[in-house]
C-alpha positions as CSV (number, residue, x, y, z in Angstrom):
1,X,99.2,120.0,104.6
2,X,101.3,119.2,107.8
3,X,100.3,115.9,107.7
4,X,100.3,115.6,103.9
5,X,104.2,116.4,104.6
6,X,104.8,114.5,107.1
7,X,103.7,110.9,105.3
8,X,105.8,112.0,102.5
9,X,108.4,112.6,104.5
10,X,108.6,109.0,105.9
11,X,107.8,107.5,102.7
12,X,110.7,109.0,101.4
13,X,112.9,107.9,104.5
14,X,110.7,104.4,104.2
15,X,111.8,103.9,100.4
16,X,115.9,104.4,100.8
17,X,115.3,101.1,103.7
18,X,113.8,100.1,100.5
19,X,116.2,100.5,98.8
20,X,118.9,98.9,100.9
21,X,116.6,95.8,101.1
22,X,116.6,94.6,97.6
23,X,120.5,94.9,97.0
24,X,122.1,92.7,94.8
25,X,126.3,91.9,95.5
26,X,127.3,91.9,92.2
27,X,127.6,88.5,91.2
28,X,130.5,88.7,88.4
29,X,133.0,90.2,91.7
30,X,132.0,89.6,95.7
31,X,134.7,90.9,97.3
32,X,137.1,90.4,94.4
33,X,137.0,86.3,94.4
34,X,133.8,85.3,93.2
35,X,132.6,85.0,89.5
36,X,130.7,82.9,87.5
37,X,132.0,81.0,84.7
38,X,128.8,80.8,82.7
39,X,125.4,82.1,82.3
40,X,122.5,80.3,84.8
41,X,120.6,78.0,83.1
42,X,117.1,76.9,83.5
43,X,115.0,73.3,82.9
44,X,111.3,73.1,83.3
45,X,110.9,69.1,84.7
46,X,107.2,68.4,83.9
47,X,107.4,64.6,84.5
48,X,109.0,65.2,88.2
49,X,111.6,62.7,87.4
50,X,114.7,64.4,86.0
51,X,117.5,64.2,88.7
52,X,120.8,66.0,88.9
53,X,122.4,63.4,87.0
54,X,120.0,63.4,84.0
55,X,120.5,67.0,84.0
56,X,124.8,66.8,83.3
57,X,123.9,64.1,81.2
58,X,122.2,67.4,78.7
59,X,124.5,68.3,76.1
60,X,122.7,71.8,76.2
61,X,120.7,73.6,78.9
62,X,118.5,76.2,78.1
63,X,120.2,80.0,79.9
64,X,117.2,82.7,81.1
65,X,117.1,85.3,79.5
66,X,115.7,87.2,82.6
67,X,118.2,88.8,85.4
68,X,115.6,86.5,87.8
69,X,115.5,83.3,86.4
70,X,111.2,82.9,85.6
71,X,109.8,79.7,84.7
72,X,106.3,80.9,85.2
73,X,103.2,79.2,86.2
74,X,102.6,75.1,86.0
75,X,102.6,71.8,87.0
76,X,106.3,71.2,86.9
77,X,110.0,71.1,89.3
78,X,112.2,74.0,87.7
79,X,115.8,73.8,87.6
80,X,118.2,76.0,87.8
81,X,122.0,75.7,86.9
82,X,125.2,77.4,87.6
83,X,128.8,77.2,87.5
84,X,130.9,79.4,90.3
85,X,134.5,79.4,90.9
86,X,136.4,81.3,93.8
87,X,140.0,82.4,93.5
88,X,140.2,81.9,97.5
89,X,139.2,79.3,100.6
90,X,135.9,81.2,101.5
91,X,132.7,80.5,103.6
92,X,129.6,81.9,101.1
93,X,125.7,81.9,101.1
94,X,123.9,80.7,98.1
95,X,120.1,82.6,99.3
96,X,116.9,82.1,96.9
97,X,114.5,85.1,97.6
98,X,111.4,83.2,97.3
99,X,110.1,81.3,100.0
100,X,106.9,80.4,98.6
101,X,107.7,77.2,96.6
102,X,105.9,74.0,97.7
103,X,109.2,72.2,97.9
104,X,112.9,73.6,97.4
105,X,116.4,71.7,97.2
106,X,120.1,73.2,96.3
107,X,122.7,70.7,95.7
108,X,126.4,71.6,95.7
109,X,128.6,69.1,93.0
110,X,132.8,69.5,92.1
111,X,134.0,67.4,89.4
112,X,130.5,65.6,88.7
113,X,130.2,63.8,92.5
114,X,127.6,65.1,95.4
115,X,129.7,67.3,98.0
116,X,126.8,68.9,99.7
117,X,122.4,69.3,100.0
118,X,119.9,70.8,101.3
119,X,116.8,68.6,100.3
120,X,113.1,69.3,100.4
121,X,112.7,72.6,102.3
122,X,108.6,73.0,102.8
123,X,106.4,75.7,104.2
124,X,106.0,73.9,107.4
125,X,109.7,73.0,107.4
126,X,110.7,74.3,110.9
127,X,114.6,74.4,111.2
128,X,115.3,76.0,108.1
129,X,119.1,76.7,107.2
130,X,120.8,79.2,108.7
131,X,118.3,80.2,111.3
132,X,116.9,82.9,108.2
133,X,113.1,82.6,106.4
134,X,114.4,83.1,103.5
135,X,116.6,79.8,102.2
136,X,119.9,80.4,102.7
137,X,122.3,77.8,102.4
138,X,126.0,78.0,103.6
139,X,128.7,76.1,101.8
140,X,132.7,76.6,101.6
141,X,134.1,77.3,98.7
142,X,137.4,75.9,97.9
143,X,140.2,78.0,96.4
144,X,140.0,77.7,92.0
145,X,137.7,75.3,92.8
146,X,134.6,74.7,89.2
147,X,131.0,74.1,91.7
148,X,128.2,73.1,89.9
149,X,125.0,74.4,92.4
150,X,121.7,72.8,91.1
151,X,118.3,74.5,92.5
152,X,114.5,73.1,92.4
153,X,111.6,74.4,93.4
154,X,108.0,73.5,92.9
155,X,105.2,76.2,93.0
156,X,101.9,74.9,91.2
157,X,100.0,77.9,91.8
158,X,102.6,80.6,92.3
159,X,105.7,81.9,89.7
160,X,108.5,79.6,89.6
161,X,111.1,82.6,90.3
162,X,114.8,82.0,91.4
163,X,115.8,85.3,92.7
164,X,119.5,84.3,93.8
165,X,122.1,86.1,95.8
166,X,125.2,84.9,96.6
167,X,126.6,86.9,99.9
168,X,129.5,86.8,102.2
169,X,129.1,86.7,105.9
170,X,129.5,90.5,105.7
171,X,126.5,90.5,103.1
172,X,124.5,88.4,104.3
173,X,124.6,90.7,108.2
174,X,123.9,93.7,106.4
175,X,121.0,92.1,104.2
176,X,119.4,90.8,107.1
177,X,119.7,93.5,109.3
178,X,118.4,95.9,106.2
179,X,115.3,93.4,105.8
180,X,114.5,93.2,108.9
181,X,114.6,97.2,109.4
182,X,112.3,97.7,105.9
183,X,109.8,95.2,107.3
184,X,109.4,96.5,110.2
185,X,108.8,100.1,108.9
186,X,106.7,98.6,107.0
187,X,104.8,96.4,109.2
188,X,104.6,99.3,112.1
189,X,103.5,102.0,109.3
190,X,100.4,99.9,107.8
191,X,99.1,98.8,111.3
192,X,99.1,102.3,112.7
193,X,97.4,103.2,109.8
194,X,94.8,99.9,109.3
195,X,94.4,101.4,113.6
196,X,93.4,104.6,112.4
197,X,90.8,103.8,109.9
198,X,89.3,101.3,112.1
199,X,89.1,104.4,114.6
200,X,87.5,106.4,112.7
201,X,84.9,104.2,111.7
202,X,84.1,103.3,115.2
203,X,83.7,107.3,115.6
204,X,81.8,108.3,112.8
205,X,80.4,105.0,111.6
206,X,81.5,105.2,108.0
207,X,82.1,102.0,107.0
208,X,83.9,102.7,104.1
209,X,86.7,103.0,106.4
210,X,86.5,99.3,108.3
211,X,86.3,97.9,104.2
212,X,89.7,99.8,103.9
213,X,91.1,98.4,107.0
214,X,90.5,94.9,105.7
215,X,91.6,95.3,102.4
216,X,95.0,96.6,104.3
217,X,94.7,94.1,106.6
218,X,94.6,91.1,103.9
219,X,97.3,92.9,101.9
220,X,100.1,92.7,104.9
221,X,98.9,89.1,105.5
222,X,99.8,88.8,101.9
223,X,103.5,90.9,102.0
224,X,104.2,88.4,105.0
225,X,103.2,85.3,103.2
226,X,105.0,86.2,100.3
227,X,108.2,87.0,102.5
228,X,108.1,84.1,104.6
229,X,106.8,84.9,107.6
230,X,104.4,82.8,108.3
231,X,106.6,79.7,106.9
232,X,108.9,77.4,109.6
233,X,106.3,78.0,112.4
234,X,103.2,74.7,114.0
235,X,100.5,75.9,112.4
236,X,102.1,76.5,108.4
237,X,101.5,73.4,107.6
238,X,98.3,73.1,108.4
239,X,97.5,76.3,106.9
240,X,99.2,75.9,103.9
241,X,100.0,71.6,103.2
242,X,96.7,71.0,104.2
243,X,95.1,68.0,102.2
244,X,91.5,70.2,101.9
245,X,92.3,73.7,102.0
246,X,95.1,76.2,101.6
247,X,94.7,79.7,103.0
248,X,97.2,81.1,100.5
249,X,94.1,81.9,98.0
250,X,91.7,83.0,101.2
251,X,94.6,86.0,101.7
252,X,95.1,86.3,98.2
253,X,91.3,86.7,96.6
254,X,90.7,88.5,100.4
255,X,92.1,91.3,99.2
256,X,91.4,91.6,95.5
257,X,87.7,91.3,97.0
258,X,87.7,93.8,99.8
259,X,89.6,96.3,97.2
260,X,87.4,96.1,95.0
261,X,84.3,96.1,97.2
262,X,85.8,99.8,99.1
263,X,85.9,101.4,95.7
264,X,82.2,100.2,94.3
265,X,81.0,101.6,97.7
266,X,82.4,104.9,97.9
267,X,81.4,105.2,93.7
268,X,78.4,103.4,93.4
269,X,75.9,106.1,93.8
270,X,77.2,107.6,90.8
271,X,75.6,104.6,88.7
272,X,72.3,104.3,89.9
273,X,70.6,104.0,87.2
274,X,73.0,101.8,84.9
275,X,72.1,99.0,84.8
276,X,74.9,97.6,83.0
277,X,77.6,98.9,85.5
278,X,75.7,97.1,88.2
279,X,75.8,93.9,86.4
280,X,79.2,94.2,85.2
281,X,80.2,94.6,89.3
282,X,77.8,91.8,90.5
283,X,79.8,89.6,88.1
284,X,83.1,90.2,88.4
285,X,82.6,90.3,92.2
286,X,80.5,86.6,91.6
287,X,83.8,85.3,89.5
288,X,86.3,86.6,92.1
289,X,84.1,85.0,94.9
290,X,83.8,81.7,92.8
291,X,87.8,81.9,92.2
292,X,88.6,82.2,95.3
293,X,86.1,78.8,96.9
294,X,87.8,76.9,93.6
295,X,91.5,77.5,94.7
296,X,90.8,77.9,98.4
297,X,89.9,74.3,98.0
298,X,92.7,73.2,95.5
299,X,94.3,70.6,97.1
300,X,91.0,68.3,96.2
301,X,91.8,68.6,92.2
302,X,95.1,69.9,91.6
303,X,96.4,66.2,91.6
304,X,94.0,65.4,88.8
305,X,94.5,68.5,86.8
306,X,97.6,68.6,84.2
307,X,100.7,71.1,83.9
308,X,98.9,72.8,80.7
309,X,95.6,73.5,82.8
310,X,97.4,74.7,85.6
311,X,98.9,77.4,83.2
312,X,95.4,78.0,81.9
313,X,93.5,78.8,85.4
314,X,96.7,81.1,86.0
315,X,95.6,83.0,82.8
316,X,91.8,83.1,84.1
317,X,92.8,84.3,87.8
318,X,95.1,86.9,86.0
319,X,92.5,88.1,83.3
320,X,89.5,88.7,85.8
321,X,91.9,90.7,88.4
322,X,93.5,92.5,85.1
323,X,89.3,92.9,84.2
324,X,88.7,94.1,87.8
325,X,91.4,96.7,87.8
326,X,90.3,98.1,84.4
327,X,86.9,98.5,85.9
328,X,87.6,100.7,88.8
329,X,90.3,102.5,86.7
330,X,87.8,103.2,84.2
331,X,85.0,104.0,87.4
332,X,87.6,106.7,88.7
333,X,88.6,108.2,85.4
334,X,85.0,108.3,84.8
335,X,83.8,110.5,87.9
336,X,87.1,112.5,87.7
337,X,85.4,115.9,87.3
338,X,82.5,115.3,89.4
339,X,84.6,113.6,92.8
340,X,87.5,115.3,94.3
341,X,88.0,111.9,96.0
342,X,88.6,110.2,92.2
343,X,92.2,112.2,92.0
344,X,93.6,111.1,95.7
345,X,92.0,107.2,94.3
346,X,94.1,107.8,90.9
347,X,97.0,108.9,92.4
348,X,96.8,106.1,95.0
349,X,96.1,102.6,93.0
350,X,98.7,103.4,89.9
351,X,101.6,102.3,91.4
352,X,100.0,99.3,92.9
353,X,97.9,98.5,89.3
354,X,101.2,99.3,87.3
355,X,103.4,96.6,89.6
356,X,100.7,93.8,89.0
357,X,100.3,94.4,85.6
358,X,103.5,94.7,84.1
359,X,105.4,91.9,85.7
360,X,102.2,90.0,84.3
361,X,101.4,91.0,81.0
362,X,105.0,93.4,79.9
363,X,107.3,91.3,81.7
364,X,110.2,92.4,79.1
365,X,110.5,95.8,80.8
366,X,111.7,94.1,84.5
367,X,113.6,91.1,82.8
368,X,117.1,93.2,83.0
369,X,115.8,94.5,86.8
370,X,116.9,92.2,90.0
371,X,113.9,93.5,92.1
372,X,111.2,90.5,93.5
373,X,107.8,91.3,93.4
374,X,107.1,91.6,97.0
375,X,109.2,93.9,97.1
376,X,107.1,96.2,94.5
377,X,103.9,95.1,96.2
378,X,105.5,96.7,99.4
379,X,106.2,100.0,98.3
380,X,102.5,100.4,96.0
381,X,100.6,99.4,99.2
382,X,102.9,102.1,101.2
383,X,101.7,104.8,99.2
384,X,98.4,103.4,98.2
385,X,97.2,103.3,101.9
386,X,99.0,107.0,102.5
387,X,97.2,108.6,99.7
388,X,93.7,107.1,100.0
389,X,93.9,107.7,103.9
390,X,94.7,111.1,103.6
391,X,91.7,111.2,100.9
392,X,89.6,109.7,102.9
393,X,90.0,111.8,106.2
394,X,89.8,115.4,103.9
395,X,86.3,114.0,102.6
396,X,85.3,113.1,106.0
397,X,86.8,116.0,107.5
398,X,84.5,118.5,104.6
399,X,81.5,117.0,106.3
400,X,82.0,117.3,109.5
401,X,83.1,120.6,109.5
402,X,80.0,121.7,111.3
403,X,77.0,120.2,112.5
404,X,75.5,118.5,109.4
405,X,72.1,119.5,109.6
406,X,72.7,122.9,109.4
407,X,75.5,123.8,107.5
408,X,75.0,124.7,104.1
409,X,74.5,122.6,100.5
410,X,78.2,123.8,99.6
411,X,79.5,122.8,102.6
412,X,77.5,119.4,103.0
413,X,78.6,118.2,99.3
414,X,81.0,120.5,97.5
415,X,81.1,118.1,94.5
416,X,78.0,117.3,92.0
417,X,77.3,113.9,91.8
418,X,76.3,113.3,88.1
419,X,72.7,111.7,88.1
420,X,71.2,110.0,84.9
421,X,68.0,112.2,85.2
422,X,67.8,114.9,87.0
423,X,64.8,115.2,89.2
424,X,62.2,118.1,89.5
425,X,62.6,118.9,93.7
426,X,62.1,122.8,94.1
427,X,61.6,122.0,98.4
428,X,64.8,119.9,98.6
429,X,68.3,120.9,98.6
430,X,71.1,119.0,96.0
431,X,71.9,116.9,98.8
432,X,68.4,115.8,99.8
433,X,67.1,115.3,96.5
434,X,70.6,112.9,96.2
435,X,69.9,111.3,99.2
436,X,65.8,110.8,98.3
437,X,66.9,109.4,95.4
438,X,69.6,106.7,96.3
439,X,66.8,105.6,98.9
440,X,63.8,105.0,96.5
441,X,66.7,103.1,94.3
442,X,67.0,100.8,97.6
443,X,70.1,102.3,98.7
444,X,70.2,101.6,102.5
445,X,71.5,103.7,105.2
446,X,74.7,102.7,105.4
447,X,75.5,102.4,101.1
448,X,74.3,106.3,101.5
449,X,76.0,106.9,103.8
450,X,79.7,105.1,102.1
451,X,79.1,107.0,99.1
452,X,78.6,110.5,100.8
453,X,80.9,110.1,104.2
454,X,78.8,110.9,106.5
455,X,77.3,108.5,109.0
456,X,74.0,106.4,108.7
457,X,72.5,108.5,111.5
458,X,73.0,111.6,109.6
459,X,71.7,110.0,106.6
460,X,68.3,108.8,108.1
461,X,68.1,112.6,110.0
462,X,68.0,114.0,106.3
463,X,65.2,111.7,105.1
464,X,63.2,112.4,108.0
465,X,63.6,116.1,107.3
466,X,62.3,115.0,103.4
467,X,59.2,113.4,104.6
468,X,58.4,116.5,106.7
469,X,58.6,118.6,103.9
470,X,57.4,116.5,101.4
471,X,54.4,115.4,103.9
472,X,54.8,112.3,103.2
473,X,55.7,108.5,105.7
474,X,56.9,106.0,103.9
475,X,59.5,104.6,101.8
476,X,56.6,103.5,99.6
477,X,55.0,107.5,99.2
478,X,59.1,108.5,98.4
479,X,59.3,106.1,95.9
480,X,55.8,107.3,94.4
481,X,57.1,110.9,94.5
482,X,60.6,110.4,92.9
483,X,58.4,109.0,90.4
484,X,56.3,111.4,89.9
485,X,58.8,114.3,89.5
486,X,61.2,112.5,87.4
């Protein structure tokens, strides 16, 4: 309970960094001299040949309807439009919160001619503006003064999102200095955690808790791709600009995969005899795998793909993790009475399965919300890894309370793992007869020993105690006489 406490604690004094991190200077008053004379509109440039001067030359640009200006998935260079007037001489920052576009370029115009721009900002761009990962461009505003500030970006295979702030010097200090406090918090937080998992497999030799560790692992590789961090540096463009590969999708479907792999390890026991459940796993996991090799290698076809077929492998890769998801939700919910271990899982992955799924598929509930989906992502995996850690070490913990071979069946396995027939065993205990079981369905030592938290060692001590009482010595015999007494 004192640890339970503790973790809540800091997630609580984690979140109000949180907080802090994703402020927004309102944009209609900074400091009393800033507003905007019009909504910000939005163009989606499919041919990649409209220019700023094609774009006055519209009578009538299309305004978002969204608080974050979203042009979505596609083949395309979105544009984004607004009109800013200051009442006073002032230095500004014009920021875009999304450092993921392919290429990005902000142009400053007064009275229809060029005054300033920042062209063609890449990931492997290494002196970015301002010294800051994130784009920010300074540009001095002249007093009652009509700017026209034009924005692309091009993202094939990520949203097109234009999550603008416009700071002072002042704001822009305290956003940086807020940022970089939340990361690291962050950062720190998950590696001390992603370190104590891989502990505690080395100890025990559950290996449920290394599969965690690299789910965690490929999630913070994620939060700091996403964020920028590994942007602006040698190796990001031959990481992600490469002409063969990109390792965006190998972080990306890395941890969908290892997610979904730690859950169908710690519950797969429970189907042993259901067939379709296997099948339904082997091929989601056999699409995610196939997904992933198809974009990890998209810089071979995305030139001879078009924008509509971009949009449509964004639906597939967002149906199959949505189908994924469902699965495991429906797994948990499933083995709720039977698990204690299903409640901590529930509790954990809601967060995180609520932010993917509503930006995605009920987007109107977040279009009047100035919040980037890092950002959401950030605080899901915080208390996703807290709650599944801490479920995770009490499961571990009930096992190891006392020497395994000797304490007792309630002890050993307090929960009753449902089993689609029940077998006749009046020499074993609940826990044997599990065990026997799960190895004549060619469960090995170590898938045992995920689903039941307790190490292969202990696992291959209780089937040698089964063969001495059952007299028999081979895998073959156990197989014959789970048969035999189903």
């Amino acid at each position: 309970m004192k640890v339970f406490v503790n973790q809540t604690l800091f997630f609580l004094f984690f979140l109000s960094f949180a907080i802090n991190a994703q402020t927004v200077f309102d944009l209609p008053n900074i400091d009393g001299s800033l507003k905007f004379s019009q909504e910000v509109s939005v163009v989606v440039d499919t041919s990649f040949h409209l220019t700023v001067a094609d774009l006055e030359s519209l009578k009538q640009m299309p305004v978002s309807e969204k608080v974050i200006p979203d042009l979505g998935w596609g083949k395309f260079r979105g544009w984004v439009m607004m009109k800013i007037i200051s009442k006073e001489n002032q230095h500004l920052f014009i920021q875009i919160h999304n450092p993921v576009f392919d290429e990005s370029c902000i142009y400053f115009y007064l009275n229809g001619k060029q005054v300033s721009a920042v062209g063609k900002i890449k990931k492997s761009t290494q002196i970015r503006p301002n010294s800051f990962r994130l784009l920010t461009v300074p540009f001095f505003f002249k007093k009652d003064s009509l700017y026209q500030i034009y924005i692309s970006g091009v993202s094939k295979f990520n949203p097109a999102k234009f999550p603008i702030r416009i700071l002072s010097q002042t704001g822009f200090n305290e956003f940086r200095d807020n940022e970089n406090l939340y990361n690291g918090l962050l950062i720190g937080f998950i590696s001390v955690l992603i370190s104590l998992n891989i502990i505690i497999f080395f100890f025990f030799k559950v290996r449920v808790f290394l599969i965690f560790s690299f789910s965690n692992l490929s999630f913070l590789l994620l939060y700091l791709y996403l964020e920028g961090y590994l942007f602006g540096h040698a190796f990001s463009g031959f990481l992600f600009e490469n002409q063969i590969f990109n390792f965006q999708y190998l972080i990306y479907f890395s941890f969908q995969l290892f997610n979904f792999v730690f859950v169908w390890s710690i519950y797969r026991i429970y189907f042993l005899e259901k067939t379709r459940w296997n099948l339904t796993y082997s091929a989601l996991l056999f699409i995610g795998i196939t997904e992933g090799v198809l974009m990890f290698f998209s810089p071979l076809w995305e030139n001879f793909v078009s924008h509509k077929q971009v949009i449509l492998v964004g639906q597939i890769i967002r149906f199959e993790a949505l189908l994924s998801n469902l699965f495991l939700l429906i797994i948990i919910l499933k083995t709720w009475s039977e698990k204690s271990f299903s409640k901590w899982m529930l509790l954990a992955i809601l967060p995180g399965w609520l932010s993917y799924v509503v930006p995605r598929f009920a987007a109107v509930f977040l279009q009047d919300t100035w919040v980037t989906l890092p950002f959401l992502y950030s605080i899901s995996s915080i208390w996703n890894v807290l709650f599944i850690t801490i479920g995770l070490f009490l499961e571990l913990s009930r096992n190891y309370k006392a020497n395994v071979e000797k304490v007792s069946e309630k002890e050993l396995m307090p929960e009753e793992i449902h089993l689609p027939v029940a077998l006749n065993t009046p020499h074993l205990s609940k826990r044997e007869t599990e065990i026997l079981q799960a190895f004549a369905n060619g469960f090995s030592y170590q898938e045992i020993s995920d689903a039941m938290f307790i190490s292969p060692h202990t696992v291959r001590t209780h089937l040698k105690n089964i063969y001495n009482k059952l007299e028999i010595n081979s895998k073959a015999e156990a197989i014959r006489w789970v048969i035999e007494h189903q």
